[in-house]
C-alpha positions in Angstrom: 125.4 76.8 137.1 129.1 77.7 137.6 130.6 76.9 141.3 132.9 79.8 143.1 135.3 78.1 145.0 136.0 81.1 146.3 136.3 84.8 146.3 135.3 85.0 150.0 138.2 82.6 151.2 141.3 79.8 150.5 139.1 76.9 149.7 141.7 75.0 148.2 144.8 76.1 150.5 143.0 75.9 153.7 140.2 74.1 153.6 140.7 71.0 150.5 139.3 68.3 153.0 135.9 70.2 153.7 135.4 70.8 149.9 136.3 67.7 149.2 133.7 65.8 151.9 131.3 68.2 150.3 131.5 67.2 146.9 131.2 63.1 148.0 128.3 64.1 150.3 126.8 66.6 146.6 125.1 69.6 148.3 126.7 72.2 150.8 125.2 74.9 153.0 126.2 78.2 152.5 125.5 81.1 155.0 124.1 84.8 153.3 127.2 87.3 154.1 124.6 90.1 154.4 121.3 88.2 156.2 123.5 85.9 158.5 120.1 83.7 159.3 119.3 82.9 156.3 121.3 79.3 155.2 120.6 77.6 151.2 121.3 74.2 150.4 123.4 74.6 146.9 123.4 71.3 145.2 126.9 69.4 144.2 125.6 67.1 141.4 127.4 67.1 138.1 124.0 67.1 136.9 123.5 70.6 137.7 127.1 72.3 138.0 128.0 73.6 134.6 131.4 74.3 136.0 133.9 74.8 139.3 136.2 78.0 139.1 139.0 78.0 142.0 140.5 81.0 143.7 143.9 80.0 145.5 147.3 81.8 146.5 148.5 78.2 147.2 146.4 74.6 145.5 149.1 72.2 146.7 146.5 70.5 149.1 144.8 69.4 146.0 147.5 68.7 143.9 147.0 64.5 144.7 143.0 64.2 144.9 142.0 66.1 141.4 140.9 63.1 140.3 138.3 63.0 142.5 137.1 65.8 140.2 136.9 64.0 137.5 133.0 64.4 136.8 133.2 68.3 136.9 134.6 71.0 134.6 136.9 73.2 136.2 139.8 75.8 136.2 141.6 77.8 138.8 142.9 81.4 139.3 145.9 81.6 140.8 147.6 84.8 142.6 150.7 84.6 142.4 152.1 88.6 143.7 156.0 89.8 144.3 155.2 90.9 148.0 156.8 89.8 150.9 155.5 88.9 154.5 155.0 92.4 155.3 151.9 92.1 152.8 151.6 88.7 152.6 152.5 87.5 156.0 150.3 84.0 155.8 151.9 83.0 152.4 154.1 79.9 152.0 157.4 80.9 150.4 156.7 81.4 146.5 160.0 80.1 145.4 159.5 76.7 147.2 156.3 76.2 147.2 154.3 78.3 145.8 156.2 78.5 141.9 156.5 75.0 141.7 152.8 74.3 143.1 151.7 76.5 140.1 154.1 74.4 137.8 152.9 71.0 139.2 149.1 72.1 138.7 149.9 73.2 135.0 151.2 69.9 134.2 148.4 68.0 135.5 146.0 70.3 133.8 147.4 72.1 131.5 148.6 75.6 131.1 144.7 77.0 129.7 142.8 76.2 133.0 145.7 77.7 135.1 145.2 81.2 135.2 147.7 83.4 136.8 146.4 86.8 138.8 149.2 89.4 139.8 146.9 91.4 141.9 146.1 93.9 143.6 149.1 96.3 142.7 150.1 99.0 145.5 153.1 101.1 145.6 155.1 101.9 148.5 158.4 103.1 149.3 159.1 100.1 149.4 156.9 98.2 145.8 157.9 101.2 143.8 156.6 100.2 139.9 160.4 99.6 139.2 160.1 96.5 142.0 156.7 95.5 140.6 158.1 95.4 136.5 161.8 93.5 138.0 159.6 90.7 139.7 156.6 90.5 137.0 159.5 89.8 134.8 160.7 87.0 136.8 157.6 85.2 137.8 156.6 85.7 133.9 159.7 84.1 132.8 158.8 81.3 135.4 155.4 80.3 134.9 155.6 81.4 131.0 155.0 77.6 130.0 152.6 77.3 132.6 149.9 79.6 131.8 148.3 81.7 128.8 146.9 84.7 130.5 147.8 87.0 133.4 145.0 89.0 135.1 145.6 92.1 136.7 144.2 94.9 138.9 145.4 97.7 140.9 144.8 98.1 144.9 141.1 99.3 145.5 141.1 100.4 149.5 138.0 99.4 152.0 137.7 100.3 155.4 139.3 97.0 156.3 142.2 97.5 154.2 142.7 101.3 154.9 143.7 99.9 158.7 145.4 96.9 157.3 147.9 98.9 155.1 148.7 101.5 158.2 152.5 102.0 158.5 153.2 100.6 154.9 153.2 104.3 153.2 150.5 102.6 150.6 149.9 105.5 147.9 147.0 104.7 145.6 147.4 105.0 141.7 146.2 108.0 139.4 144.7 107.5 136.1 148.1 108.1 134.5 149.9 106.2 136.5 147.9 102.8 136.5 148.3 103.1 132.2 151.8 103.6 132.6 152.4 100.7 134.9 149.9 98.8 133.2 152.0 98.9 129.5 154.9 98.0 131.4 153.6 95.0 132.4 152.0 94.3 129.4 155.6 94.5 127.5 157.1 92.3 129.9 154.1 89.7 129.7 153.9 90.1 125.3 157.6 89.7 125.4 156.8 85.7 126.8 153.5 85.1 124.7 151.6 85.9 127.9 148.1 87.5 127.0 147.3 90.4 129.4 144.0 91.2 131.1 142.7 93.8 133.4 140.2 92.8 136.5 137.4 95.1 137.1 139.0 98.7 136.6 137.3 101.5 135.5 140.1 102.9 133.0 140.0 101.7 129.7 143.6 100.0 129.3 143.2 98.5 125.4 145.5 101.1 124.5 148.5 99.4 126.2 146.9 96.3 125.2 145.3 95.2 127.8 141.7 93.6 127.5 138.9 93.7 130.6 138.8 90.2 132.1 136.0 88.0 132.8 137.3 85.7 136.4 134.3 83.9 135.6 134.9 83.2 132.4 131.3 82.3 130.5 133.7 81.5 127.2 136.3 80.1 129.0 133.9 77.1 130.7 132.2 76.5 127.3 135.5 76.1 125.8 136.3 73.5 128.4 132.8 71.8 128.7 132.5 71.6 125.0 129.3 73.4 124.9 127.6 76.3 125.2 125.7 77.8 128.5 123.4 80.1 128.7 124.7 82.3 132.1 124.2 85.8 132.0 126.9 88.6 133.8 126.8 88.5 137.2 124.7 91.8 138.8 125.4 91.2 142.2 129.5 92.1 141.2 131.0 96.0 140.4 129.7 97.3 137.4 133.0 97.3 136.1 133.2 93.2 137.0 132.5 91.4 133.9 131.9 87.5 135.0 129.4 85.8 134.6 127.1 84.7 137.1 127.8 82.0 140.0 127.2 81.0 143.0 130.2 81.3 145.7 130.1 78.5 148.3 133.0 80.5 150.5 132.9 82.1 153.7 134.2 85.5 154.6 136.4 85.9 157.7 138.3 82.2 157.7 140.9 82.9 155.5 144.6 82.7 156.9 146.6 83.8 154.4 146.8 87.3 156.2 147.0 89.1 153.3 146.8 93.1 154.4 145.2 94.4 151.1 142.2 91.5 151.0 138.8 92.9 150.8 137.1 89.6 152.2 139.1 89.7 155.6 136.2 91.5 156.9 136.1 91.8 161.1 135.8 88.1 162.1 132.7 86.5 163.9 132.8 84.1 166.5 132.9 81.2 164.9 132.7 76.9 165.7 135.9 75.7 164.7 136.9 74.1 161.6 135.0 70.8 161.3 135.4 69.3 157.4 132.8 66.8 158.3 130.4 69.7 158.6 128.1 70.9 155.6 128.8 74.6 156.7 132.1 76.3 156.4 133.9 76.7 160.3 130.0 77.3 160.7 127.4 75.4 162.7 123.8 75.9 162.1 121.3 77.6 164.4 117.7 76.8 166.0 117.0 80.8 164.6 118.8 79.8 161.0 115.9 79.9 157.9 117.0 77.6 155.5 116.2 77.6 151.5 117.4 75.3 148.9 118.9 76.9 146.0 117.1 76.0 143.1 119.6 74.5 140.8 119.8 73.6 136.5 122.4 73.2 134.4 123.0 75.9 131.9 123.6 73.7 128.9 122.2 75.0 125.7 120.9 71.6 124.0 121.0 71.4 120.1 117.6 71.6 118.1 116.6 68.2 116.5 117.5 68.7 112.9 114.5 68.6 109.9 117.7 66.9 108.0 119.2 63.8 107.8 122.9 63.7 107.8 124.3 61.8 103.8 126.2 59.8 105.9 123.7 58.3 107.9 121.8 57.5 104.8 
């Protein structure tokens, strides 16, 4: 089974310590968003995890401990956007920190299991496409030996995000405009050998060469493991999502990155505070909680014995 680490929240930015405690102790609890009282145990054991994927604006927490990793197969995606701290007020500065934390992470890596996101795009007054294609171009040039592929995906508004954006003069794309700014973006990335994908949209953007992406790559892992898996695409994701399934081990409302277009800042709860000693994410459990325990295999396809002995073994 493939680990989401996570779409719900920072993992790596915020919370490295807890995940990391996790990972010694091999199991966490994860809380259901929907049915809050319901709690699974999701096991942590290399025997069973086919893979860990990594969501972050900002790994540089991690940077010094991925050896402690070194058991699991793993990549990260990594937003990297052009807006400022009136969208993405809880952001370390990307020149300083953020750039060379993508840079440092590449190196360590290397450039295929670095995947950079430039997403969601909005225009404003302000991000006009001219803004968005003058600063793609310069984080492109930057991170153009860093990484292979940029994903894309253009603003998709929630209730949550409609209040968030209030007072930005957010205008939402049109078909025709999304395949316009999307070619312009794919240019720019071509132009540094940058392949260019397209995250869960429902307009077919191959003609400005643009392929639909899979975050949760099932060729991607195999590529990296060595192997092939037998995970099938994820139903519980859009229609137009095309990863495969996984299991996310994230919490919604404990992100601070404060990012105004982010679907998973959802109303926060009252929560504990952050304990990284505690199998639950800035989460306690309750005398009313039912707990399950996930039931867990790796997805490994094994070779069939052969009927045929190999000359050289002969």
């Amino acid at each position: 089974m493939i680990i989401s680490v996570s779409r719900r929240t920072d993992i790596p930015a915020i919370y490295s310590d807890w995940f990391f405690n996790r990972i010694k102790e091999g199991y966490v609890l994860v809380r259901n968003p929907i049915n809050t009282n319901r709690v699974s145990k999701v096991s942590l054991s290399p025997e069973v995890v086919d893979g860990i994927v990594f969501w972050t604006k900002n790994p540089a927490p991690m940077l010094n401990r991925l050896d402690e990793l070194k058991s699991y197969p793993f990549y990260f995606q990594f937003t990297l956007n052009a807006y400022e701290r009136d969208i993405e007020c809880g952001i370390p500065y990307k020149s300083e920190i953020v750039i060379p934390a993508f840079q440092r992470l590449s190196d360590k890596i290397g450039a295929e299991r670095v995947l950079w996101r430039y997403d969601p795009i909005l225009i404003s007054p302000k991000y006009t496409v001219d803004y968005h294609a003058e600063y793609f171009n310069k984080l492109a040039y930057r991170l153009k030996d860093y990484t292979n592929i940029c994903t894309i995906s253009f603003l998709d508004t929630y209730t949550n995000t409609k209040k968030n954006l209030e007072g930005l003069q957010v205008q939402l794309f049109n078909n025709e405009q999304k395949m316009r700014t999307a070619a312009l973006l794919a240019r720019i990335a071509h132009g540094y050998g940058l392949k260019i994908k397209a995250c869960s949209e429902d307009i077919d953007l191959t003609s400005a060469g643009i392929e639909p992406s899979q975050c949760i790559d099932k060729a991607l892992m195999e590529k990296i493991v060595g192997y092939s898996l037998k995970i099938n695409k994820d139903r519980a994701q859009r229609p137009a999502c095309g990863c495969a399934e996984s299991i996310d081990i994230g919490t919604y409302g404990t992100c601070t990155g404060g990012c105004k277009y982010c679907y998973a800042d959802r109303k926060r709860l009252k929560r504990p505070p952050y304990d990284p000693d505690s199998a639950l994410l800035c989460d306690m459990l309750k005398e009313t909680d039912i707990g399950t325990e996930r039931k867990m295999r790796s997805q490994k396809i094994l070779r069939a014995p052969s009927f045929f002995y190999d000359e050289d073994m002969t």
